[in-house]
Biopython code that builds the backbone (N, CA, C, O; Angstrom):
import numpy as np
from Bio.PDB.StructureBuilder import StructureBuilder

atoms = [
    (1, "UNK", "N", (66.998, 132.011, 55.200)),
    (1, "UNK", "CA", (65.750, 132.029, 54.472)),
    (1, "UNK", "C", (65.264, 130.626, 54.148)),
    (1, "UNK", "O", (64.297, 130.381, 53.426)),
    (2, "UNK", "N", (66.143, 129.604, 54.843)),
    (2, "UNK", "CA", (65.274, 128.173, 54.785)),
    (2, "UNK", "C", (64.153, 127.776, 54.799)),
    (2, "UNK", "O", (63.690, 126.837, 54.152)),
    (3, "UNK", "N", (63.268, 128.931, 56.050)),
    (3, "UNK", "CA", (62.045, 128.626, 56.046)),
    (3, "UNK", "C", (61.137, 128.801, 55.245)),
    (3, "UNK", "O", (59.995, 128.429, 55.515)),
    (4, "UNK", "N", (61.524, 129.557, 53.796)),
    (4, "UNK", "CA", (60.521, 130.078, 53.149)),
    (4, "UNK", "C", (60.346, 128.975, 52.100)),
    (4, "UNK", "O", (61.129, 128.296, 51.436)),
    (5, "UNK", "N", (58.559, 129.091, 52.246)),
    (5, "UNK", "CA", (58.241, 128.131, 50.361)),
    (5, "UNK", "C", (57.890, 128.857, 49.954)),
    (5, "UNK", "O", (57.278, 129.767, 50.513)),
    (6, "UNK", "N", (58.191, 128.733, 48.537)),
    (6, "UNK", "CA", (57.196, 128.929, 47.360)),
    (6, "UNK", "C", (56.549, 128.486, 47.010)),
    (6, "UNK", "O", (56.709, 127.270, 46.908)),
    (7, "UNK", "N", (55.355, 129.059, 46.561)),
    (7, "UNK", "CA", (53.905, 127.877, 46.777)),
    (7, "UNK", "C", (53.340, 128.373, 45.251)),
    (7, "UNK", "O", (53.243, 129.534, 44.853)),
    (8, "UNK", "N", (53.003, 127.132, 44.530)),
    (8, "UNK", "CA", (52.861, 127.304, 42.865)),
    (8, "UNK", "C", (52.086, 125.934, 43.060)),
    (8, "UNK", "O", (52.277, 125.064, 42.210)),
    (9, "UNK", "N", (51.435, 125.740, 43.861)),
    (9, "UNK", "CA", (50.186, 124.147, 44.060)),
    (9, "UNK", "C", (49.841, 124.502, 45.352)),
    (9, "UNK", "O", (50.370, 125.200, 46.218)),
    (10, "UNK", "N", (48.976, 123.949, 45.282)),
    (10, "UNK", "CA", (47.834, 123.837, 46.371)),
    (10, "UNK", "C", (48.472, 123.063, 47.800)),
    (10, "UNK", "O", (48.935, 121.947, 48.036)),
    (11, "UNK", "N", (48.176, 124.516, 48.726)),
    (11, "UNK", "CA", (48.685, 124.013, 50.149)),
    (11, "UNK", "C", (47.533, 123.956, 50.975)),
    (11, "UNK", "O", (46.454, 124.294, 50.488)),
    (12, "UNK", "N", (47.616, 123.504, 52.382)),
    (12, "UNK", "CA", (46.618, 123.592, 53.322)),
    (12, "UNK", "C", (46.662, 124.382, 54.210)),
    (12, "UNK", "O", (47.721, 124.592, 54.802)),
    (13, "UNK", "N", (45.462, 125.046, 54.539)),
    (13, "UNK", "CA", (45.308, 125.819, 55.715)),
    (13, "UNK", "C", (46.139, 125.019, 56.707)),
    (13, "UNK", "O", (47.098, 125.577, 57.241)),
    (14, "UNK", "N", (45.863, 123.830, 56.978)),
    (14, "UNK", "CA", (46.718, 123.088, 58.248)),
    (14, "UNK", "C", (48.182, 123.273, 57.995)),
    (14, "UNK", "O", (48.829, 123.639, 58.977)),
    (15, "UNK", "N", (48.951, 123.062, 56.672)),
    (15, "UNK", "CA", (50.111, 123.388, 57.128)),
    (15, "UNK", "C", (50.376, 124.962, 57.601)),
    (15, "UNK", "O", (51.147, 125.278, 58.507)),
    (16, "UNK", "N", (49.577, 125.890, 56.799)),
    (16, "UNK", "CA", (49.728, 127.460, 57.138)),
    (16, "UNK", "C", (50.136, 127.596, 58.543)),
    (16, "UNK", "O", (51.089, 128.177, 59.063)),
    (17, "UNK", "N", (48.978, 126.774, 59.108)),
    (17, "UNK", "CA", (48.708, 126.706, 61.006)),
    (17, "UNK", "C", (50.140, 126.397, 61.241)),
    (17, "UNK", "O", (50.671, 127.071, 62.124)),
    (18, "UNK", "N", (50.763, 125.652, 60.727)),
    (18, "UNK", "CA", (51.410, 124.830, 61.331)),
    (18, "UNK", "C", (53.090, 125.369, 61.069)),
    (18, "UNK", "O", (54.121, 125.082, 61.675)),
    (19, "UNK", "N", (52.839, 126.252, 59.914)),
    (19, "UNK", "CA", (53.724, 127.437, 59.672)),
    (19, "UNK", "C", (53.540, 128.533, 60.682)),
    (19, "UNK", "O", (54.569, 128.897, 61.252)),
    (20, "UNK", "N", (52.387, 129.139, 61.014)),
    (20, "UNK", "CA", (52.198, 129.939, 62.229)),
    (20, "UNK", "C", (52.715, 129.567, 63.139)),
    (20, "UNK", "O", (53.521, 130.419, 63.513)),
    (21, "UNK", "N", (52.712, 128.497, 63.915)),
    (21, "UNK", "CA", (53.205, 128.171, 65.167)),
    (21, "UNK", "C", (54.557, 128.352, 65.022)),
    (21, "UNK", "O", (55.248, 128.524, 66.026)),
    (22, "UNK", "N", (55.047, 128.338, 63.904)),
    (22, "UNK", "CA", (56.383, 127.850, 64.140)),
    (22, "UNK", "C", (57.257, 129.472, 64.445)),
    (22, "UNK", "O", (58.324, 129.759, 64.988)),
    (23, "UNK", "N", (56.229, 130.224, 63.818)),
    (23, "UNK", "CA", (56.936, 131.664, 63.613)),
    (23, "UNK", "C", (56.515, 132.539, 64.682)),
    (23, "UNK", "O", (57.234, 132.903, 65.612)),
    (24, "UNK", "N", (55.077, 132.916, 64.460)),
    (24, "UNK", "CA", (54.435, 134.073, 65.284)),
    (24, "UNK", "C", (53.035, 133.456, 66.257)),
    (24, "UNK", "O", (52.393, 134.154, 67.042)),
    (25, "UNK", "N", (52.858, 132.433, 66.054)),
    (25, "UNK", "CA", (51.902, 131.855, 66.172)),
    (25, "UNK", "C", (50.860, 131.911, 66.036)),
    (25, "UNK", "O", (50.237, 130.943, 66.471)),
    (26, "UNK", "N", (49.974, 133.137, 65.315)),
    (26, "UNK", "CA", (48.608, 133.019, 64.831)),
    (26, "UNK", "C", (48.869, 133.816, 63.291)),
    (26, "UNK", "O", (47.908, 134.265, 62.667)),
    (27, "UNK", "N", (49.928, 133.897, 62.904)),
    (27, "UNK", "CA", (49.738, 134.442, 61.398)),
    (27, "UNK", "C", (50.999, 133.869, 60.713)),
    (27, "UNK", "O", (51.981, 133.419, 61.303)),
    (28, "UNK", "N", (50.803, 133.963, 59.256)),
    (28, "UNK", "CA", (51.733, 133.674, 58.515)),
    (28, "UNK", "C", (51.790, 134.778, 57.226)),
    (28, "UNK", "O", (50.943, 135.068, 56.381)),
    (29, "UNK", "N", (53.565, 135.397, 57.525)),
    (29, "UNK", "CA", (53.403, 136.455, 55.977)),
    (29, "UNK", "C", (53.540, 136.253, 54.662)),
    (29, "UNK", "O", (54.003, 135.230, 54.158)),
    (30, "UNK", "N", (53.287, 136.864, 54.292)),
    (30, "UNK", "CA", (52.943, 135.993, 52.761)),
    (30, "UNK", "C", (53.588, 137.341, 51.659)),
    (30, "UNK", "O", (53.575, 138.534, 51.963)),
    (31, "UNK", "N", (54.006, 136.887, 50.639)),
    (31, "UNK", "CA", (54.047, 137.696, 49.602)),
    (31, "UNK", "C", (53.540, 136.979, 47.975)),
    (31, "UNK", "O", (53.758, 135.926, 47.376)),
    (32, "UNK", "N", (52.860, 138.079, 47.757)),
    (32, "UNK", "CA", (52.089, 137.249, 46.490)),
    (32, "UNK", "C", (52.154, 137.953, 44.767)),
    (32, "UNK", "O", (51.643, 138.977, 44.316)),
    (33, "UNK", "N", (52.870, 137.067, 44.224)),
    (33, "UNK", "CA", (53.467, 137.657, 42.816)),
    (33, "UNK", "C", (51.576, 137.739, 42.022)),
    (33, "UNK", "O", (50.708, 136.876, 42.155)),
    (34, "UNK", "N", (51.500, 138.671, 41.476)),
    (34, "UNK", "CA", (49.467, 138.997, 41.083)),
    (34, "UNK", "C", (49.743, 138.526, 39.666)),
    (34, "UNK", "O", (48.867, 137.963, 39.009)),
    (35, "UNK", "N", (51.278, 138.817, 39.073)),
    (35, "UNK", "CA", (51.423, 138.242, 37.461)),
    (35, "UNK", "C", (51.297, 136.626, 37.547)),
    (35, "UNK", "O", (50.393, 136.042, 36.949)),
    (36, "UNK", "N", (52.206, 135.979, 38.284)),
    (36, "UNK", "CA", (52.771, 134.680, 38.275)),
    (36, "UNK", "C", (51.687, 133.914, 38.783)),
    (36, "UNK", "O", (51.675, 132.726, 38.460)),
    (37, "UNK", "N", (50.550, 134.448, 39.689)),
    (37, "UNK", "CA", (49.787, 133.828, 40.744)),
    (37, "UNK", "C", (50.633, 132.446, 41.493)),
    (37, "UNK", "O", (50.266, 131.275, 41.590)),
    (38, "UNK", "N", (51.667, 132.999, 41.875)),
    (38, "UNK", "CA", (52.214, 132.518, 43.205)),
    (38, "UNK", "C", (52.713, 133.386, 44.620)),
    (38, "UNK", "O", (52.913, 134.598, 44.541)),
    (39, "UNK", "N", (52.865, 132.746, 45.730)),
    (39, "UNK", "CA", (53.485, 133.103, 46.579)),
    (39, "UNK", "C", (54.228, 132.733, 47.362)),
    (39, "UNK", "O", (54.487, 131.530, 47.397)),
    (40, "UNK", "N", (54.784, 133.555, 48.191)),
    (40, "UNK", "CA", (56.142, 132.879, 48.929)),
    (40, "UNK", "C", (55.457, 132.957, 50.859)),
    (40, "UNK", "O", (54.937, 133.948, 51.371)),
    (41, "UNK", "N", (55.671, 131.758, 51.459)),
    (41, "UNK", "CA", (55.376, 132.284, 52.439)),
    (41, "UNK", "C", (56.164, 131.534, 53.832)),
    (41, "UNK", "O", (56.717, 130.456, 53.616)),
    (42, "UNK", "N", (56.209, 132.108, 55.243)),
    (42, "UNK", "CA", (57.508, 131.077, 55.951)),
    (42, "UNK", "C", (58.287, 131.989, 56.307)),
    (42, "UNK", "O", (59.113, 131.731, 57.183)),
    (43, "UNK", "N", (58.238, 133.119, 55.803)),
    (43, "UNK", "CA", (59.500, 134.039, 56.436)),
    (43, "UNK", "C", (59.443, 134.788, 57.488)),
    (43, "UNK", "O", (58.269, 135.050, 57.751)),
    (44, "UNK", "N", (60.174, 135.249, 58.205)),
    (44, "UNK", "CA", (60.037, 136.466, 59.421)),
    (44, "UNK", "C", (59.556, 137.742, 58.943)),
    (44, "UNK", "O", (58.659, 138.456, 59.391)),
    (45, "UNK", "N", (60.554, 137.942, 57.648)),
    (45, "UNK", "CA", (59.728, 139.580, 56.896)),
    (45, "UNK", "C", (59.547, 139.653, 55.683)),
    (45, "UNK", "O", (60.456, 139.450, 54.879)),
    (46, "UNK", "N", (58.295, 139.966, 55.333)),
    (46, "UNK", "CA", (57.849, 140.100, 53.938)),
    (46, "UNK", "C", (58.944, 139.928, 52.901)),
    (46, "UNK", "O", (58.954, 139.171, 51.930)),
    (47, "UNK", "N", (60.241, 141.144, 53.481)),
    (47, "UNK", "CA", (61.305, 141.422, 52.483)),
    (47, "UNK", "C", (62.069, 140.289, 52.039)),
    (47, "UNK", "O", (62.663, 140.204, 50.964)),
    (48, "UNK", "N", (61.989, 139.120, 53.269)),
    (48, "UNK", "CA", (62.715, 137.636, 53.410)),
    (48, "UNK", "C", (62.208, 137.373, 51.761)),
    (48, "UNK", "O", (62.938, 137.297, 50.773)),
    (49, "UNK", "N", (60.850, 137.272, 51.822)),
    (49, "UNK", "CA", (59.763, 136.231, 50.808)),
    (49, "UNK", "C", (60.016, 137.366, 49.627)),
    (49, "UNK", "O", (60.603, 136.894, 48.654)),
    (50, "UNK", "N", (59.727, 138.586, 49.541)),
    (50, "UNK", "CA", (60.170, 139.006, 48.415)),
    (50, "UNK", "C", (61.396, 138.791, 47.539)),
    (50, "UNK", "O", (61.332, 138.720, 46.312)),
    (51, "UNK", "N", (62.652, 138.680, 48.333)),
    (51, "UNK", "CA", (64.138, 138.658, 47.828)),
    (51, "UNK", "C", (63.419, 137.160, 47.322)),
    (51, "UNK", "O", (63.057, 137.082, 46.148)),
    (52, "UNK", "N", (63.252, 136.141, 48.118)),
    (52, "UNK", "CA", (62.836, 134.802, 47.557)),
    (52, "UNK", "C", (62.467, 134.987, 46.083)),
    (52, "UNK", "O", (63.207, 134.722, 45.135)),
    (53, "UNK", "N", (61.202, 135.488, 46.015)),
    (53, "UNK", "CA", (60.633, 135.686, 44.302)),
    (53, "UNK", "C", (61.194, 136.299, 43.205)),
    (53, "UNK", "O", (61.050, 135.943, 42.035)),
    (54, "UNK", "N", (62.102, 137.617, 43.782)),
    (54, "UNK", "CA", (62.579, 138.065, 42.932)),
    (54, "UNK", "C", (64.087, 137.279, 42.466)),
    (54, "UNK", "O", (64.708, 137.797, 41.538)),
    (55, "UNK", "N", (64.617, 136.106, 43.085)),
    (55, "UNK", "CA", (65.377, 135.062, 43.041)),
    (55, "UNK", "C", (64.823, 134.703, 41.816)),
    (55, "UNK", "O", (65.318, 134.851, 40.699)),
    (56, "UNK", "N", (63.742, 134.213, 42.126)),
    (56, "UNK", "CA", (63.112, 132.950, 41.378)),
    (56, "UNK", "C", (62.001, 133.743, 39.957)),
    (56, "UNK", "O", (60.977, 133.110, 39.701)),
    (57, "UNK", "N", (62.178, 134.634, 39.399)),
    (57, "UNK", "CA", (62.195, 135.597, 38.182)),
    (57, "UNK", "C", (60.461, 136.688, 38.682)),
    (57, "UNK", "O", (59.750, 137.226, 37.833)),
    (58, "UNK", "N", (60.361, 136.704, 39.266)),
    (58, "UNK", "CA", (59.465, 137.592, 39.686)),
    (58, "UNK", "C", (59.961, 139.232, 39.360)),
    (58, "UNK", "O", (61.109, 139.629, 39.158)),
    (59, "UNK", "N", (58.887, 139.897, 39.381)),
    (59, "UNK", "CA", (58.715, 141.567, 39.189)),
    (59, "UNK", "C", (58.499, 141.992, 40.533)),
    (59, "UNK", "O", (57.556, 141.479, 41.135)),
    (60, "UNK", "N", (59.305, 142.958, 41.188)),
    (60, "UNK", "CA", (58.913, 143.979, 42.120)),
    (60, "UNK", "C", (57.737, 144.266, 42.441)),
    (60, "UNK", "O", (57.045, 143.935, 43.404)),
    (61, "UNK", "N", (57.415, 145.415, 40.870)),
    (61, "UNK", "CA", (56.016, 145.731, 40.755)),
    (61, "UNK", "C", (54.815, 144.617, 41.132)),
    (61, "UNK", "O", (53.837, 145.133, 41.674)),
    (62, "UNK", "N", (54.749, 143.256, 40.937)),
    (62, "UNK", "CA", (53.977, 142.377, 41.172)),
    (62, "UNK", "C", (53.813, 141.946, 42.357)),
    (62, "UNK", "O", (52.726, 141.448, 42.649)),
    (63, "UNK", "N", (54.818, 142.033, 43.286)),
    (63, "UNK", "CA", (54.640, 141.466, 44.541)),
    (63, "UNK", "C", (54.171, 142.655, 45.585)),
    (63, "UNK", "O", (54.574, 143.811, 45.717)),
    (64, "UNK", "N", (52.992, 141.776, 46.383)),
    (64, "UNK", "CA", (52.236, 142.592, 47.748)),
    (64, "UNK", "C", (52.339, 141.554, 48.636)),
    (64, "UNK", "O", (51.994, 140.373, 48.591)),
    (65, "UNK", "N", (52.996, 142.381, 49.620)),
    (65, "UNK", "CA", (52.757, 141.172, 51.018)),
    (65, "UNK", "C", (51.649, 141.645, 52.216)),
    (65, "UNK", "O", (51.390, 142.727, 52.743)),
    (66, "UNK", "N", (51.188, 140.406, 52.349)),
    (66, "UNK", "CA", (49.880, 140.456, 53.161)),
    (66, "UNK", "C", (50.305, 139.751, 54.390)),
    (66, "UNK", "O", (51.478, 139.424, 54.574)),
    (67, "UNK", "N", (49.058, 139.444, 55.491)),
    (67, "UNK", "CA", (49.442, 138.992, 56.796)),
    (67, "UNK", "C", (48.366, 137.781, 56.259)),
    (67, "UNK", "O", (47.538, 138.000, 55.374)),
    (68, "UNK", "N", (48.472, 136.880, 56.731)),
    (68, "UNK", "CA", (47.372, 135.280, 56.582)),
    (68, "UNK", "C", (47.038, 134.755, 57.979)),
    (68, "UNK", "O", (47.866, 134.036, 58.539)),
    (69, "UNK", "N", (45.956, 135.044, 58.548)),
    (69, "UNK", "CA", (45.351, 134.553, 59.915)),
    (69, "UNK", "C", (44.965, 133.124, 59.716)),
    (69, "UNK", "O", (44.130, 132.934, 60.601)),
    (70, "UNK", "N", (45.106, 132.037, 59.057)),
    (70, "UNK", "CA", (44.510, 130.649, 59.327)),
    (70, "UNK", "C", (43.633, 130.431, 60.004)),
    (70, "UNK", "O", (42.833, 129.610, 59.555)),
    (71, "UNK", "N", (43.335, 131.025, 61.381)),
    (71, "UNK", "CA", (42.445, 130.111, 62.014)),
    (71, "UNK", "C", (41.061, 131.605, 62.160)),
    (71, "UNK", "O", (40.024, 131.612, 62.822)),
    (72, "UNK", "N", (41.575, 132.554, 61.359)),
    (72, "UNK", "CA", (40.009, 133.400, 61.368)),
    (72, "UNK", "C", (39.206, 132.936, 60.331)),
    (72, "UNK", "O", (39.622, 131.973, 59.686)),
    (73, "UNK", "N", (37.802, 133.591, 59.959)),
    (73, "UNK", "CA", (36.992, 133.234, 59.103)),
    (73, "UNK", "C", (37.792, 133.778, 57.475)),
    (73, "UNK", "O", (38.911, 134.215, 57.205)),
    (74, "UNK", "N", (36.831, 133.545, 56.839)),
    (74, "UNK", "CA", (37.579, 133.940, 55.237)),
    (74, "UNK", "C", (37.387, 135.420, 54.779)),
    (74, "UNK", "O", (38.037, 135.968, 53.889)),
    (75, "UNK", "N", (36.520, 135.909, 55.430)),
    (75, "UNK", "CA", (36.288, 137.444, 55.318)),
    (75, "UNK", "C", (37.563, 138.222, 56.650)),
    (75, "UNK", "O", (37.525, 139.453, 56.646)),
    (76, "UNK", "N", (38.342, 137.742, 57.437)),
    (76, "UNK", "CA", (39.202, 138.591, 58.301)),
    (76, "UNK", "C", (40.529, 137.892, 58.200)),
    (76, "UNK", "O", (41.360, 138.311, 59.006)),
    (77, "UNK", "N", (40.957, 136.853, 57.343)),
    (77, "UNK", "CA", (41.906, 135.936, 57.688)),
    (77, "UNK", "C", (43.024, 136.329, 56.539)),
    (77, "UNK", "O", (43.914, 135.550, 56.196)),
    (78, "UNK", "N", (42.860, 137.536, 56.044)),
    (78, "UNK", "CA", (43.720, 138.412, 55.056)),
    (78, "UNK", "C", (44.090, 139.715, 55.419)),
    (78, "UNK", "O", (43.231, 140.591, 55.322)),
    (79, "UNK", "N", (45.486, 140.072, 55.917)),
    (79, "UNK", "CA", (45.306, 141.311, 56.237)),
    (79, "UNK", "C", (46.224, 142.024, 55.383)),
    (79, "UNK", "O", (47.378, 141.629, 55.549)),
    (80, "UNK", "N", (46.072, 143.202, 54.280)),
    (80, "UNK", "CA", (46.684, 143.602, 53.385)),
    (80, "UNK", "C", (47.779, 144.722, 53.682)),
    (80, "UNK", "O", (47.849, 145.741, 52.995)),
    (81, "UNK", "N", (48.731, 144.427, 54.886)),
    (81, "UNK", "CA", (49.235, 145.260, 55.547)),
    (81, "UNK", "C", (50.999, 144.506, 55.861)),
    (81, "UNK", "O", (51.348, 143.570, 56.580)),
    (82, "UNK", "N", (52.112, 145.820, 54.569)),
    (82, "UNK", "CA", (53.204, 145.435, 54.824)),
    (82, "UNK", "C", (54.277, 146.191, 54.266)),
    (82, "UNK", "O", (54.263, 146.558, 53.091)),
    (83, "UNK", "N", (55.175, 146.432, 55.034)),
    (83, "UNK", "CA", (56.478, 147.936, 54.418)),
    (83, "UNK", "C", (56.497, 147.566, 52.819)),
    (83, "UNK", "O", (56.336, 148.622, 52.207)),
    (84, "UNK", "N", (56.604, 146.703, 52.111)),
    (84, "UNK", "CA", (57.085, 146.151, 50.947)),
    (84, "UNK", "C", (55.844, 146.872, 50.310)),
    (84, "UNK", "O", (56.114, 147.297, 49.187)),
    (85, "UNK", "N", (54.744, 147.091, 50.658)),
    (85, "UNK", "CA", (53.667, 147.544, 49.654)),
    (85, "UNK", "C", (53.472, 148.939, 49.614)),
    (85, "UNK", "O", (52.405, 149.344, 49.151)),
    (86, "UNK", "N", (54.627, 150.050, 50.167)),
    (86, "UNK", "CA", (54.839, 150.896, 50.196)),
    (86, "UNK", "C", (55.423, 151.813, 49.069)),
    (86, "UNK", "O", (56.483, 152.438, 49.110)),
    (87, "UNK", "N", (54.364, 151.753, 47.896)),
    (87, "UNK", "CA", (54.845, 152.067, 46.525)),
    (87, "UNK", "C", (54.285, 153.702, 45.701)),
    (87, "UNK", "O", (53.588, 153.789, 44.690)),
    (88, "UNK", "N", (54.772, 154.662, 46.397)),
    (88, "UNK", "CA", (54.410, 155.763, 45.295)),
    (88, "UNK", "C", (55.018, 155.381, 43.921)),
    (88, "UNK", "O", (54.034, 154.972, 43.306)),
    (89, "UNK", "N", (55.606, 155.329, 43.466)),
    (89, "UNK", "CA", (55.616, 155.071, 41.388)),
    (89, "UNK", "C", (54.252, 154.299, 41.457)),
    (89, "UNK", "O", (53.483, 154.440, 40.506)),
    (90, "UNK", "N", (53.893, 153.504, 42.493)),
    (90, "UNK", "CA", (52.834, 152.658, 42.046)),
    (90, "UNK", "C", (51.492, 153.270, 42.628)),
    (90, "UNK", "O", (50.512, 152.623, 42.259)),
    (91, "UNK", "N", (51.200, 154.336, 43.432)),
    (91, "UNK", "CA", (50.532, 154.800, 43.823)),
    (91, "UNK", "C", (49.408, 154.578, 44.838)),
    (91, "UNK", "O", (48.215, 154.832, 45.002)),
    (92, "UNK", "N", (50.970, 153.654, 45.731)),
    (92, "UNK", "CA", (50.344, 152.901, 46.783)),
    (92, "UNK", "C", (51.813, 153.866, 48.027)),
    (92, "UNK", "O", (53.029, 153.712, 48.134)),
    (93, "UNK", "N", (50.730, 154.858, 48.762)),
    (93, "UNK", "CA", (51.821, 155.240, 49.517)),
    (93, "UNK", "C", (51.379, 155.155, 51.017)),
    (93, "UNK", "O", (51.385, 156.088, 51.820)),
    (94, "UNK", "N", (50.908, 153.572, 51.296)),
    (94, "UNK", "CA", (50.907, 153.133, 52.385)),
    (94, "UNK", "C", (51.288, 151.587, 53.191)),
    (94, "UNK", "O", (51.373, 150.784, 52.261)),
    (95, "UNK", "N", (51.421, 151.209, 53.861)),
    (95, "UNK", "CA", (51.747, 149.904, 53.844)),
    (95, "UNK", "C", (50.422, 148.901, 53.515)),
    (95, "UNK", "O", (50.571, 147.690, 53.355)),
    (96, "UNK", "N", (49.146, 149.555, 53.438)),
    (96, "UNK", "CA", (47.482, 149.403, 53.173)),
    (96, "UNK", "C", (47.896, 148.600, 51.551)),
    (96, "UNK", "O", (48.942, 148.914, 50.984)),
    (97, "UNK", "N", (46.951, 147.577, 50.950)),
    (97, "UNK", "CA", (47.019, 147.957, 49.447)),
    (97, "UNK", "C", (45.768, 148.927, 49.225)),
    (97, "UNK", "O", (44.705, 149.038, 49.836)),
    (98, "UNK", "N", (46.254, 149.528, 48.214)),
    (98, "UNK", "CA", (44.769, 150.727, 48.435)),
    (98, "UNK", "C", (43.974, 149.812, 47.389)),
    (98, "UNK", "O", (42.855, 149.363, 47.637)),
    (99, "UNK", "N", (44.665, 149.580, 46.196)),
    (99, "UNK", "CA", (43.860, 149.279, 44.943)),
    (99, "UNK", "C", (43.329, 148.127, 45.269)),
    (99, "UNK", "O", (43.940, 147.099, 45.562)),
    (100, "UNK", "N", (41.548, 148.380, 45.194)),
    (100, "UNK", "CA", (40.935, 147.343, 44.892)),
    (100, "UNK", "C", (40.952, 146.203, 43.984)),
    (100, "UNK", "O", (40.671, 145.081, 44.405)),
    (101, "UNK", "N", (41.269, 146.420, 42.739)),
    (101, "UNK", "CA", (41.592, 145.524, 41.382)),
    (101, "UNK", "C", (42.622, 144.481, 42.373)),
    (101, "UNK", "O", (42.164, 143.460, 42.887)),
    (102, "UNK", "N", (43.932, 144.869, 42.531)),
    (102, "UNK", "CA", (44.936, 144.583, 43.545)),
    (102, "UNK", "C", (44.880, 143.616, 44.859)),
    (102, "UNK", "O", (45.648, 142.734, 45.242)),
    (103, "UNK", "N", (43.523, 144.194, 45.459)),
    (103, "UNK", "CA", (43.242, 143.066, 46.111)),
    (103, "UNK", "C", (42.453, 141.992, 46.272)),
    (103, "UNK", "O", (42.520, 141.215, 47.224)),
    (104, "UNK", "N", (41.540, 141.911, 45.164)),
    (104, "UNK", "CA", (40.814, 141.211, 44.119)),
    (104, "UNK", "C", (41.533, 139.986, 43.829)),
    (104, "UNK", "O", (41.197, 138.857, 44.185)),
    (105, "UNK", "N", (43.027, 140.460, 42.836)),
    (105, "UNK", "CA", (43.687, 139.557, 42.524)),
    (105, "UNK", "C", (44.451, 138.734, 43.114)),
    (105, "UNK", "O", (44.791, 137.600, 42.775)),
    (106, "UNK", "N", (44.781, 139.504, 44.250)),
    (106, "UNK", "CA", (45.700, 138.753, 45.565)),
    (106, "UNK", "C", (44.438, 137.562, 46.298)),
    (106, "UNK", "O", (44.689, 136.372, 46.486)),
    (107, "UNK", "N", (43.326, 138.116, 46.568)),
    (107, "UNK", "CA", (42.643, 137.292, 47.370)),
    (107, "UNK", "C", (42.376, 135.891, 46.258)),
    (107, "UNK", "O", (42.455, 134.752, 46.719)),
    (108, "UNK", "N", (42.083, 136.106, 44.881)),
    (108, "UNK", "CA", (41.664, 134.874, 43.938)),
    (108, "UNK", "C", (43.269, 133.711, 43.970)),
    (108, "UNK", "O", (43.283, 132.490, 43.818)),
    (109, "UNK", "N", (44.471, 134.658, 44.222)),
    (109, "UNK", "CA", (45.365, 133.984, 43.920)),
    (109, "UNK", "C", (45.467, 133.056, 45.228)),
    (109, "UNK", "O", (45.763, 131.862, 45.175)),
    (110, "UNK", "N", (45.127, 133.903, 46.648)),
    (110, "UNK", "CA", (45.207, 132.735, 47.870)),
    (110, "UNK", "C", (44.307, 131.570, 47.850)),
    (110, "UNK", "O", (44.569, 130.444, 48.273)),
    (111, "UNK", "N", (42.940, 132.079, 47.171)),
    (111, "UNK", "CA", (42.022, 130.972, 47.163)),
    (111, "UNK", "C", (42.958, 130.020, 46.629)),
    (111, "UNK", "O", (43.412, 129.064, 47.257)),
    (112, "UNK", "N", (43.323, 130.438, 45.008)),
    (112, "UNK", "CA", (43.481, 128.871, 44.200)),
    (112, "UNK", "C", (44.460, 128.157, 44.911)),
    (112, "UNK", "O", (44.430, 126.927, 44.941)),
    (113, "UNK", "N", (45.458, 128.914, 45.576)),
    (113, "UNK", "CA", (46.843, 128.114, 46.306)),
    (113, "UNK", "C", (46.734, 127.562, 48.074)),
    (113, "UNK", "O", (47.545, 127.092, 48.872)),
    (114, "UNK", "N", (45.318, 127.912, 48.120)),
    (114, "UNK", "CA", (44.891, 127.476, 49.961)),
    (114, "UNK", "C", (44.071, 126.633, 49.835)),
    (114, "UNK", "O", (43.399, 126.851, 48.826)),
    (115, "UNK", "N", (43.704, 125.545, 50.486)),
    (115, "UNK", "CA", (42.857, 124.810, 50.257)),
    (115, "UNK", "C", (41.667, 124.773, 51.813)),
    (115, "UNK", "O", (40.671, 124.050, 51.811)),
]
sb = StructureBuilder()
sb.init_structure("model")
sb.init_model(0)
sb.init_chain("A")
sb.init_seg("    ")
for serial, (resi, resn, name, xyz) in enumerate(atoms, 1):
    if name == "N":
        sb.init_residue(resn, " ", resi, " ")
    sb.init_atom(name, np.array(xyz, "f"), 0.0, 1.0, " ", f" {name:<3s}", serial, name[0])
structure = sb.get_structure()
């Protein structure tokens, strides 16, 4: 799990890119704590970046992992799709996030931490 950061300051789309290449080459997964407004990102599977946060004092309940396209526009370059967000208690029983509020907060939290 070397590859994973935690990101709590402002990163660049260029390194994202540059995290993509290294992995899948046009995306990077991300998991994003909605309490803490941080995220973890760098790993092969969501679950990598989750165990990461919940290391580092994070809530279950708080974390959604998304897909991060870098080099699409800002309206397609988020894709809210991942086993980890597969939550009936939470009343999310798809890998989709359903809740709007939810992805509201995830998208404000990538802004402040993407540059």
């Amino acid at each position: 799990m070397t590859d994973i950061i935690l990101v709590t300051e402002k990163i660049s789309k260029r390194e994202l890119k540059q995290l993509a290449k290294k992995r899948f080459g046009d995306l990077v997964k991300a998991v994003i704590d909605i309490k803490r407004g941080i995220m973890a990102v760098g790993g092969e599977l969501h679950a990598d970046e989750e165990a990461e946060l919940l290391k580092n004092s994070s809530e279950q309940s708080n974390l959604w992992g998304v897909n991060l396209y870098p080099d699409e526009s800002e309206e397609k370059w988020i894709e809210f799709d991942s086993v980890i967000n597969i939550r009936p208690s939470q009343d999310n029983r798809s890998r989709d996030v359903k809740s709007l509020e939810i992805r509201e907060k995830i998208k404000d939290i990538i802004k402040n931490l993407i540059d």
